[in-house]
FILO-137322 format. One record per atom (N, C-alpha, C): residue number from 1; z, x, y. Coordinates in pm, 1 decimal, padded with zeros to 6 digits. Atoms other than C-alpha are relative to their C-alpha. Example, Ala and Ser with C-alpha at 12.3 -4.5 7.8 and 13.67 -1.06 7.14 Angstrom:
2
+------+----------+----------+----------+
! resi !        w !        u !        v !
+------+----------+----------+----------+
!    1 !  00000.0 !  00089.0 ! -00119.0 !
!    1 !  00780.0 !  01230.0 ! -00450.0 !
!    1 !  00000.0 !  00090.0 !  00120.0 !
!    2 ! -00006.0 ! -00082.0 ! -00119.0 !
!    2 !  00714.0 !  01367.0 ! -00106.0 !
!    2 !  00073.0 ! -00077.0 !  00109.0 !
+------+----------+----------+----------+
This chain:
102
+------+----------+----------+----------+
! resi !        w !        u !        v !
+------+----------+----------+----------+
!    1 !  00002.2 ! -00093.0 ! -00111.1 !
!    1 !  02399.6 ! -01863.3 ! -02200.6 !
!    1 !  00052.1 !  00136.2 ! -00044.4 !
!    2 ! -00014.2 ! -00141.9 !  00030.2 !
!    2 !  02394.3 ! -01499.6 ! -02212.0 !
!    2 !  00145.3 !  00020.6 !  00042.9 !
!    3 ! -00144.5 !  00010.7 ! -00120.0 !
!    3 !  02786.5 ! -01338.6 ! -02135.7 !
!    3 ! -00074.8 !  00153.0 !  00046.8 !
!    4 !  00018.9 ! -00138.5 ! -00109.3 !
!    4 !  02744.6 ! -01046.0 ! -01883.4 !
!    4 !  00052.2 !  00106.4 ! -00071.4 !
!    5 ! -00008.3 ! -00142.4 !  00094.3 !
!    5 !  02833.2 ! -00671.4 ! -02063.1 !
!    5 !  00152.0 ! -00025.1 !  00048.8 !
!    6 ! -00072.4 ! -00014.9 ! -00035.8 !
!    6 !  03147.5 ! -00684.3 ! -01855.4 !
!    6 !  00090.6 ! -00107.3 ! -00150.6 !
!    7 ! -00067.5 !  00130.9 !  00017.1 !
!    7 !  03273.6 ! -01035.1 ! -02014.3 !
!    7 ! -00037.9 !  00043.0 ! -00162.8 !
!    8 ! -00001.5 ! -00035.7 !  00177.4 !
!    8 !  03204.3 ! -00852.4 ! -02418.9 !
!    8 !  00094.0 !  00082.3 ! -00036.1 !
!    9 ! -00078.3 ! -00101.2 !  00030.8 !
!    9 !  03390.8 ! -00676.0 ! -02663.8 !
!    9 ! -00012.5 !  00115.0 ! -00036.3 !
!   10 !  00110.2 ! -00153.8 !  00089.6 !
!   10 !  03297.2 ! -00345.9 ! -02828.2 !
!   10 ! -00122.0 ! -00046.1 ! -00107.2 !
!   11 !  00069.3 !  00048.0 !  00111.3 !
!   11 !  03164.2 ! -00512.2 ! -03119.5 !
!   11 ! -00143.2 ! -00048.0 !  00047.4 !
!   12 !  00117.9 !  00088.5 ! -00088.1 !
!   12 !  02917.4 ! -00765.0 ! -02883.3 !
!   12 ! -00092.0 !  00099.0 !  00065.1 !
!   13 !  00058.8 ! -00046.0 ! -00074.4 !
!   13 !  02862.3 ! -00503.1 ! -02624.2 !
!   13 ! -00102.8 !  00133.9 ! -00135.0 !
!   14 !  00021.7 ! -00061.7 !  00097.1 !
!   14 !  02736.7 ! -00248.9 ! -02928.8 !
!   14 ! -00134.7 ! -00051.6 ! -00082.4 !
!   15 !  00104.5 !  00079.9 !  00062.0 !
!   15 !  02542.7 ! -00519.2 ! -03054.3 !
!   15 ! -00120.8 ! -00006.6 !  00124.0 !
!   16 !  00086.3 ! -00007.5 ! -00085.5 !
!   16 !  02351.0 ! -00576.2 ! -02716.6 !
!   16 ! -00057.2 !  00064.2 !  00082.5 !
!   17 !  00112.5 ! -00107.2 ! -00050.0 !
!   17 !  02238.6 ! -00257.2 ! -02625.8 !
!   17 ! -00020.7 !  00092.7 ! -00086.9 !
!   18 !  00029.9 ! -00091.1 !  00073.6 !
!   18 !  02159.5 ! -00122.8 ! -02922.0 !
!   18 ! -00146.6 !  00078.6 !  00025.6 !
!   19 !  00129.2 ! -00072.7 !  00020.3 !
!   19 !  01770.6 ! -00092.9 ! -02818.7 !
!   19 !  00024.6 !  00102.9 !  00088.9 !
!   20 !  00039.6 ! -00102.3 ! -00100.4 !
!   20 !  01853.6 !  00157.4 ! -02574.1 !
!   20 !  00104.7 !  00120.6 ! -00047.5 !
!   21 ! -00093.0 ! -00051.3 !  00059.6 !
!   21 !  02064.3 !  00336.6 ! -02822.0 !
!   21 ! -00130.5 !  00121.1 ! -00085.3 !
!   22 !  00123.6 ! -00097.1 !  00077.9 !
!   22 !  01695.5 !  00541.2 ! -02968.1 !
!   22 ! -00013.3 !  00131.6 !  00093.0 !
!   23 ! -00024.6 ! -00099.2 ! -00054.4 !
!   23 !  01636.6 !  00891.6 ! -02862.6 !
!   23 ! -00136.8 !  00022.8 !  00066.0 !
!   24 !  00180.4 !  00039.3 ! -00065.1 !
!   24 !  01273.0 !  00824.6 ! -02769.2 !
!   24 !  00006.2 !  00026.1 !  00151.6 !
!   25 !  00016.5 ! -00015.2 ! -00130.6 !
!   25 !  01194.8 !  00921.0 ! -02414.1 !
!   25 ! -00079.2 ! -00107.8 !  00059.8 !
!   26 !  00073.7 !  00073.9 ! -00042.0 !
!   26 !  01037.4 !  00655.8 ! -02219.1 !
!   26 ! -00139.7 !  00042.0 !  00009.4 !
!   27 !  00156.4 ! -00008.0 !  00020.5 !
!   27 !  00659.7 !  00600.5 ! -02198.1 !
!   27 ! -00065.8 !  00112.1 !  00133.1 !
!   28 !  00028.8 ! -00049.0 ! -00125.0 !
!   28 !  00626.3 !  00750.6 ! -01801.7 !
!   28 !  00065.1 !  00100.8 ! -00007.1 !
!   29 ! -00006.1 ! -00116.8 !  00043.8 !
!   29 !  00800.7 !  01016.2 ! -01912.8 !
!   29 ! -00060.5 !  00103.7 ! -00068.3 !
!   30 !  00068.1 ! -00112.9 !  00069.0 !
!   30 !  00570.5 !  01149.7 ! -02154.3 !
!   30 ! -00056.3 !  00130.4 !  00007.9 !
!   31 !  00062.9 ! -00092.0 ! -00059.4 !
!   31 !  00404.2 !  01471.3 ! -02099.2 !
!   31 ! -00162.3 ! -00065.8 ! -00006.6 !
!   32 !  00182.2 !  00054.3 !  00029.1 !
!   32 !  00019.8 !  01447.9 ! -02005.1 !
!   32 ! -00046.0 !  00052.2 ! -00099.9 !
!   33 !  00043.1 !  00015.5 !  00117.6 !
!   33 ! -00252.7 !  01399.5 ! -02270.2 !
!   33 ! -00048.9 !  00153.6 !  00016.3 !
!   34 !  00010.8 ! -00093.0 !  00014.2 !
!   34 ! -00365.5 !  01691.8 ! -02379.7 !
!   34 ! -00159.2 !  00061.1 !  00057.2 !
!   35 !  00086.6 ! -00009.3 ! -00026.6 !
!   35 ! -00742.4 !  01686.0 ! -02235.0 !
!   35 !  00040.4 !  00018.4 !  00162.1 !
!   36 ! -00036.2 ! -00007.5 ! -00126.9 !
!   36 ! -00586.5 !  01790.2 ! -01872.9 !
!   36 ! -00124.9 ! -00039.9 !  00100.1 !
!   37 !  00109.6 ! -00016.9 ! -00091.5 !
!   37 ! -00922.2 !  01842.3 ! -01704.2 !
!   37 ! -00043.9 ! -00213.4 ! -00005.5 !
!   38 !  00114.1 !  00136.4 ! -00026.3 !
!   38 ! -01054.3 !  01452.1 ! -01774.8 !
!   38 !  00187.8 ! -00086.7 !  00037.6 !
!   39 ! -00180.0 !  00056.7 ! -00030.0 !
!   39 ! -00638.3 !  01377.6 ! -01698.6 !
!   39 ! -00047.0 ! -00031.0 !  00126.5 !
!   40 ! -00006.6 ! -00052.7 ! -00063.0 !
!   40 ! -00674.1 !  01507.2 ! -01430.1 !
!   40 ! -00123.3 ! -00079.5 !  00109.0 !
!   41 !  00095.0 !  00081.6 ! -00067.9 !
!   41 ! -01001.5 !  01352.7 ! -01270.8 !
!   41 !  00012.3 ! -00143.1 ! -00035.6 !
!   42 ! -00069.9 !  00120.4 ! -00004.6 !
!   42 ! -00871.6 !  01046.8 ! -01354.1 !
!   42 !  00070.9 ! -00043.2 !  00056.5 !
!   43 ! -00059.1 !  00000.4 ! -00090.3 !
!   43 ! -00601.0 !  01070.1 ! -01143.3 !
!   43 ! -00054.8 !  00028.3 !  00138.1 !
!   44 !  00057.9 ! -00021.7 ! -00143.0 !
!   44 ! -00812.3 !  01217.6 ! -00818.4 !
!   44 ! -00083.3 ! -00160.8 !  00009.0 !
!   45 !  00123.0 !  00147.2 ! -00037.2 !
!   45 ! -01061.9 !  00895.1 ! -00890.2 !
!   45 !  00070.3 ! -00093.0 !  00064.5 !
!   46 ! -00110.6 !  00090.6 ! -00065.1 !
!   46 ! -00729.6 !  00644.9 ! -00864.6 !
!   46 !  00052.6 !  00038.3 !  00118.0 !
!   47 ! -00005.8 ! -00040.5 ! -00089.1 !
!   47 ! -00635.5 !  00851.2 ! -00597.3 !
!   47 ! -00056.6 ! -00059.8 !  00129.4 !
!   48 !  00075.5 !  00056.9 ! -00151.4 !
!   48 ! -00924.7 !  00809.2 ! -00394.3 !
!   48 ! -00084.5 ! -00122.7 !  00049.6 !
!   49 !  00028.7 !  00095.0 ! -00024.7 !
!   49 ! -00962.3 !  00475.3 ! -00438.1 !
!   49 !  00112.3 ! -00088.9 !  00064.7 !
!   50 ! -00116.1 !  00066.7 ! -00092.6 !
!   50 ! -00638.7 !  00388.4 ! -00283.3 !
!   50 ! -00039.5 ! -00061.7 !  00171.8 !
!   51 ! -00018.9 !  00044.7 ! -00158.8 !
!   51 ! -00596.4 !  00259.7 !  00105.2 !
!   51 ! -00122.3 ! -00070.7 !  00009.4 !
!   52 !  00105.8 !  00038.2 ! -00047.3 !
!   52 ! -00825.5 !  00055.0 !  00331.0 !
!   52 ! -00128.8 !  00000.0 ! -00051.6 !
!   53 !  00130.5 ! -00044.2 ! -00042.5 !
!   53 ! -01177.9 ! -00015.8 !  00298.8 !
!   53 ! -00094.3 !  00021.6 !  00046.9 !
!   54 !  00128.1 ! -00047.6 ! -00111.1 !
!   54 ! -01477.4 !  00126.7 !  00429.0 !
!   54 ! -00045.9 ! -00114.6 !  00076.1 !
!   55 !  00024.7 !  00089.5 ! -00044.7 !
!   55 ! -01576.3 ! -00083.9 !  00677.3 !
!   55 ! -00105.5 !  00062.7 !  00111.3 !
!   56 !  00091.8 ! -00113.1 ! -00068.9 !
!   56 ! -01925.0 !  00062.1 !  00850.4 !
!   56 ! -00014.4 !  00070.1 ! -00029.7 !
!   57 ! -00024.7 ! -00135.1 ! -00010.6 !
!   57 ! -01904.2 !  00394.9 !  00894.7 !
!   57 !  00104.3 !  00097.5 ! -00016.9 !
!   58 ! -00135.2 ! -00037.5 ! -00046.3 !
!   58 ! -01544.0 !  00420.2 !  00889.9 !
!   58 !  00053.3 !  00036.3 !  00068.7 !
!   59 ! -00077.0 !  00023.2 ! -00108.2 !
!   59 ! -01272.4 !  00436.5 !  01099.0 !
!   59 !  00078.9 !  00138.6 !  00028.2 !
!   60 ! -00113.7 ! -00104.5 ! -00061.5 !
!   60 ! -01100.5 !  00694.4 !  01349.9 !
!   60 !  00076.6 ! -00042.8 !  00071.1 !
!   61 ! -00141.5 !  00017.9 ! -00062.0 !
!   61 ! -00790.7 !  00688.9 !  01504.6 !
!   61 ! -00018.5 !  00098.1 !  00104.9 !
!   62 !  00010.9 ! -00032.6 ! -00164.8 !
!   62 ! -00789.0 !  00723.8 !  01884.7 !
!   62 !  00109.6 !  00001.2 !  00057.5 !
!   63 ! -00136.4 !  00029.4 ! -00071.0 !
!   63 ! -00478.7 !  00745.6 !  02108.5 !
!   63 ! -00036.9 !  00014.3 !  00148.6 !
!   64 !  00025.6 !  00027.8 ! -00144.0 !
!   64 ! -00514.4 !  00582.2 !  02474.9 !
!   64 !  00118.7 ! -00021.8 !  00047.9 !
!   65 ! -00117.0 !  00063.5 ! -00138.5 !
!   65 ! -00273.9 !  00455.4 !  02742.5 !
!   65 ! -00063.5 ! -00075.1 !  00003.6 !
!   66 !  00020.0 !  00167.5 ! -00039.8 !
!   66 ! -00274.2 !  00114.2 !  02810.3 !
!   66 !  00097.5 ! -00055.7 !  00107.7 !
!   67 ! -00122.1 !  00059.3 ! -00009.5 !
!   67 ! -00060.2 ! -00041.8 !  03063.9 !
!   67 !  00063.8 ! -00093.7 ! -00072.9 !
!   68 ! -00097.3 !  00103.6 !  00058.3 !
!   68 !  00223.9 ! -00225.7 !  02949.6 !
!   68 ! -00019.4 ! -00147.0 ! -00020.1 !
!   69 !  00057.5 !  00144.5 ! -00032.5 !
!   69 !  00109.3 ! -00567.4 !  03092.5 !
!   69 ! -00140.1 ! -00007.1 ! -00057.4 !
!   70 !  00126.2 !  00032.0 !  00034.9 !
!   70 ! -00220.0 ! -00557.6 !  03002.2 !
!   70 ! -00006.6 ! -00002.4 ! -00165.4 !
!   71 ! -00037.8 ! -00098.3 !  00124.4 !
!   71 ! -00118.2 ! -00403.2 !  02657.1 !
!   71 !  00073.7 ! -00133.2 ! -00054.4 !
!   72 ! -00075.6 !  00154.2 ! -00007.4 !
!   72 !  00146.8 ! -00754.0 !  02613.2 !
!   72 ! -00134.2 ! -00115.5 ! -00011.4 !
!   73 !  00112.6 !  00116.0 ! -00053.0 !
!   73 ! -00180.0 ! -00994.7 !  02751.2 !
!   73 ! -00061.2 !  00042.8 ! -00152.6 !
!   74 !  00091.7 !  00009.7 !  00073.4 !
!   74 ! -00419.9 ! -00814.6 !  02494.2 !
!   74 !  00100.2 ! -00027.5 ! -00190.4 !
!   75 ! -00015.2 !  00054.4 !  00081.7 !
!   75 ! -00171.5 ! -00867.7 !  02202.0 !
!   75 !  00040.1 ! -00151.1 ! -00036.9 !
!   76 !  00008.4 !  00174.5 ! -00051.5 !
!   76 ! -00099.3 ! -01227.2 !  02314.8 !
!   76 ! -00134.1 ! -00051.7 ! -00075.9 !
!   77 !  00115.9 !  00037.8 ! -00011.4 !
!   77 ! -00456.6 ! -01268.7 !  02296.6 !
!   77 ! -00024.0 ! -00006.3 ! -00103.5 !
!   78 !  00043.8 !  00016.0 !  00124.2 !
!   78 ! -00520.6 ! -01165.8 !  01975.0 !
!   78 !  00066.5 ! -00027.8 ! -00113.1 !
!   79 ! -00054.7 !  00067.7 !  00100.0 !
!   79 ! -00249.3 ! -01313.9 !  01788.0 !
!   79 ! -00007.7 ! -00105.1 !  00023.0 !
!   80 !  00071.7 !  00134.3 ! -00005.2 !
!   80 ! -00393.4 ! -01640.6 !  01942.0 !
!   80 ! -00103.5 ! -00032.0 ! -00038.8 !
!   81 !  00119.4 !  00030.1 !  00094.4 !
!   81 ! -00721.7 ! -01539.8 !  01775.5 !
!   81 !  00008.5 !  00063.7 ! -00152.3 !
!   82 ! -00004.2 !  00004.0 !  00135.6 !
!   82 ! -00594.1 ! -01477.4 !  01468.5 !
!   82 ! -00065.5 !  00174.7 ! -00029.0 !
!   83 ! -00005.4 ! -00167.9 !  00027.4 !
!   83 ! -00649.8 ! -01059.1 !  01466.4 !
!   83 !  00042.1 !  00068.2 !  00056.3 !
!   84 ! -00128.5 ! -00133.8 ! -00054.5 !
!   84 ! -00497.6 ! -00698.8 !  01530.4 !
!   84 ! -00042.8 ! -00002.4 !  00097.4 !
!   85 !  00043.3 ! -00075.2 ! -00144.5 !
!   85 ! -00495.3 ! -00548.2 !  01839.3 !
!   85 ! -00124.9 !  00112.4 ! -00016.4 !
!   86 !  00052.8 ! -00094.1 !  00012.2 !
!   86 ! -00721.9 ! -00307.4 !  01682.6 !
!   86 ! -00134.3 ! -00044.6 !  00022.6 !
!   87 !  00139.1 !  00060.3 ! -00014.7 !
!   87 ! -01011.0 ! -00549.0 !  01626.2 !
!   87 ! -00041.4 ! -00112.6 !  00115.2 !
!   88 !  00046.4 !  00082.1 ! -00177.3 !
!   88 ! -00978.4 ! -00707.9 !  01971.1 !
!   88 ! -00057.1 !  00063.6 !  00084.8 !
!   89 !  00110.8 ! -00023.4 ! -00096.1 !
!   89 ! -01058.2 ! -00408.7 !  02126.8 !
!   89 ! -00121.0 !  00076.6 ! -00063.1 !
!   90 !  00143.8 ! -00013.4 !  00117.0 !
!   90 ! -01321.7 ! -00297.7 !  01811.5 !
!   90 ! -00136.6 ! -00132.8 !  00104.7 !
!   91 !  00105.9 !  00096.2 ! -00024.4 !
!   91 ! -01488.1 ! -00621.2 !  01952.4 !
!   91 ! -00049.6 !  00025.8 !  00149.7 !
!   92 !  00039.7 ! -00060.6 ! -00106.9 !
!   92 ! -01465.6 ! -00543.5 !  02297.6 !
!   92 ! -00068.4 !  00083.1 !  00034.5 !
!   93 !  00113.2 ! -00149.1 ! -00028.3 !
!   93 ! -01634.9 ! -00225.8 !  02289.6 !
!   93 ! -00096.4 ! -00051.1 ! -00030.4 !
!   94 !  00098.9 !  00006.6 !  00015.7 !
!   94 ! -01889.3 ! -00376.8 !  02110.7 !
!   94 ! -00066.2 ! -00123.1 !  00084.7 !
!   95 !  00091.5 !  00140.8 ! -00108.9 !
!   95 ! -01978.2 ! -00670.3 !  02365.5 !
!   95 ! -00043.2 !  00080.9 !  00115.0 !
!   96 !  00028.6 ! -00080.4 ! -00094.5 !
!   96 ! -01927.8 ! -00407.9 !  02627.2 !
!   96 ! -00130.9 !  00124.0 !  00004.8 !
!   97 !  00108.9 ! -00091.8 !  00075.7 !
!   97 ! -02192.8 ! -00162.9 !  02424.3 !
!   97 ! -00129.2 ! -00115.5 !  00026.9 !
!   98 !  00077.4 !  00054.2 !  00003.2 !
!   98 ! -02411.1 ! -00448.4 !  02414.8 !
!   98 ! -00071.0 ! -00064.2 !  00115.3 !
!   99 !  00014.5 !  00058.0 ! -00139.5 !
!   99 ! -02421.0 ! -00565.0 !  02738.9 !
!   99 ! -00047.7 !  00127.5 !  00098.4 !
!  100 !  00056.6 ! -00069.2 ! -00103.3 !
!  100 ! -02477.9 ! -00256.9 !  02889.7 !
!  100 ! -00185.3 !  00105.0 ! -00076.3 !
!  101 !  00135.2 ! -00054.8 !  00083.1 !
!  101 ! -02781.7 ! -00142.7 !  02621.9 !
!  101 ! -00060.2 ! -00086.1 ! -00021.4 !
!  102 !  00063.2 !  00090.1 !  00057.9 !
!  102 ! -02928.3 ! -00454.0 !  02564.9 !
!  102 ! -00081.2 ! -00015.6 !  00169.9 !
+------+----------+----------+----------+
């Protein structure tokens, strides 16, 4: 078993951190490569492949009022069917869309 840095002597502790005893800068430190421009779009690509995905057309963000009670019922509801509140009323609209265009 390893002893803890505390529980060594000079000699031990000297011995077990010598690797961090080099003058080397870490790797994430480095400066960037020297081709900035293809750096550089390399980073916007990872960028904009981050978050969510497309799903359709993609998604906007709406802000309604709901009452309270009803607002309680519909997340009830849909953590009894196993999804967000978002795609309970995603679905809703679209039964309600369908029902009145069909």
């Amino acid at each position: 078993m390893k002893k803890r840095y505390q529980q060594m002597n000079a000699t031990e502790l000297a011995k077990a951190t010598k690797e961090f005893d080099s003058e080397q800068s870490p790797r994430f430190l480095a400066p960037p490569p020297k081709d900035l421009k293809a750096h550089d779009a390399l980073i916007r690509r990872i960028k904009r492949s981050r978050g969510r995905p497309v799903i359709g057309a993609g998604a906007e963000r709406v802000q309604i009022t709901v009452e309270r009670n009803l607002l309680a019922s519909a997340d009830e509801f849909a953590q009894s069917l196993g999804i967000t509140r978002s795609e309970l009323i995603a679905n809703s609209l679209r039964q309600t869309l369908q029902r009145k265009f069909a």
